[in-house]
C-alpha positions as CSV (number, residue, x, y, z in Angstrom):
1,X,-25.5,61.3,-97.4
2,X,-25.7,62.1,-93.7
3,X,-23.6,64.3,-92.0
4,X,-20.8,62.4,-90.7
5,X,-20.1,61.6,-94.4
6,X,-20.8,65.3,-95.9
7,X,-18.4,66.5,-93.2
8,X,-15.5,64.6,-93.9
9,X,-16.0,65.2,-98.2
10,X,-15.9,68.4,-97.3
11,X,-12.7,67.6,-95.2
12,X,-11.0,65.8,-97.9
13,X,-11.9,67.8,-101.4
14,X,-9.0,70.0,-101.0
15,X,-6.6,67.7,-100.9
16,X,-7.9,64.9,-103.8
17,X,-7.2,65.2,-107.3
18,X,-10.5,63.0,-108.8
19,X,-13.5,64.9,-107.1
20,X,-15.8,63.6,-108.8
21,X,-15.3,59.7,-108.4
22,X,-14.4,60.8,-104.4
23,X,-18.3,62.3,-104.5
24,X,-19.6,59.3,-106.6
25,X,-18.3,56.5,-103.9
26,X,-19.3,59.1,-101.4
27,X,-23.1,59.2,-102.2
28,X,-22.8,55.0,-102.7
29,X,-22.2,54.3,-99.0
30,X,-24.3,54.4,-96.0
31,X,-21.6,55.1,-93.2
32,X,-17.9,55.5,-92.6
33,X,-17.4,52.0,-91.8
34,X,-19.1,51.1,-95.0
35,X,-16.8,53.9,-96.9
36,X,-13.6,52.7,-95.2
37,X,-14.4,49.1,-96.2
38,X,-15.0,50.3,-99.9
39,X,-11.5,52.5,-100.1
40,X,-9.6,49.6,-98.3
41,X,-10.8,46.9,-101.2
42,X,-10.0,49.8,-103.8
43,X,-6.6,50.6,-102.4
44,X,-5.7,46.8,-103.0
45,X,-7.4,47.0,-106.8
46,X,-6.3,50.4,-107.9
47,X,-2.8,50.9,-109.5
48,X,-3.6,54.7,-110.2
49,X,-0.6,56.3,-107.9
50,X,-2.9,59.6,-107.7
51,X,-6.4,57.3,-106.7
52,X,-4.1,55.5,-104.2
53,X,-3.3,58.7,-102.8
54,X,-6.9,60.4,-102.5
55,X,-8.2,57.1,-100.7
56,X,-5.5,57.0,-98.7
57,X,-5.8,60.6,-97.9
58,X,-9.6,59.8,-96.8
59,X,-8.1,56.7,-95.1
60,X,-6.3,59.3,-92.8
61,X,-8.9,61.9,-92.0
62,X,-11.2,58.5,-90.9
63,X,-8.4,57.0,-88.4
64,X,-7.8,53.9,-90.5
């Protein structure tokens, strides 16, 4: 993970309720553009109210 990436987990675990999967997709992608591109397709998919919220937070801290 570089450190663009590390920085903003680190930015976003307090406020996310499912660490784990948040680290998981984390370690998957290769940059933020990458990552925003993943949560944006998972937003669309995901009808979990409390996932929607975590990728939306991480959404946030990138500038959508």
């Amino acid at each position: 993970m570089n450190k663009e990436l590390e920085s903003l987990l680190i930015e976003v675990l307090p406020y996310i309720t499912h660490v784990e999967e948040v680290k998981e997709l984390f370690n998957r992608v290769n940059n933020l553009k990458e990552l925003k591109e993943v949560l944006t397709k998972k937003l669309e998919e995901e009808n979990d109210i409390t996932k929607k919220t975590d990728y939306k937070i991480i959404l946030q801290k990138i500038g959508m």
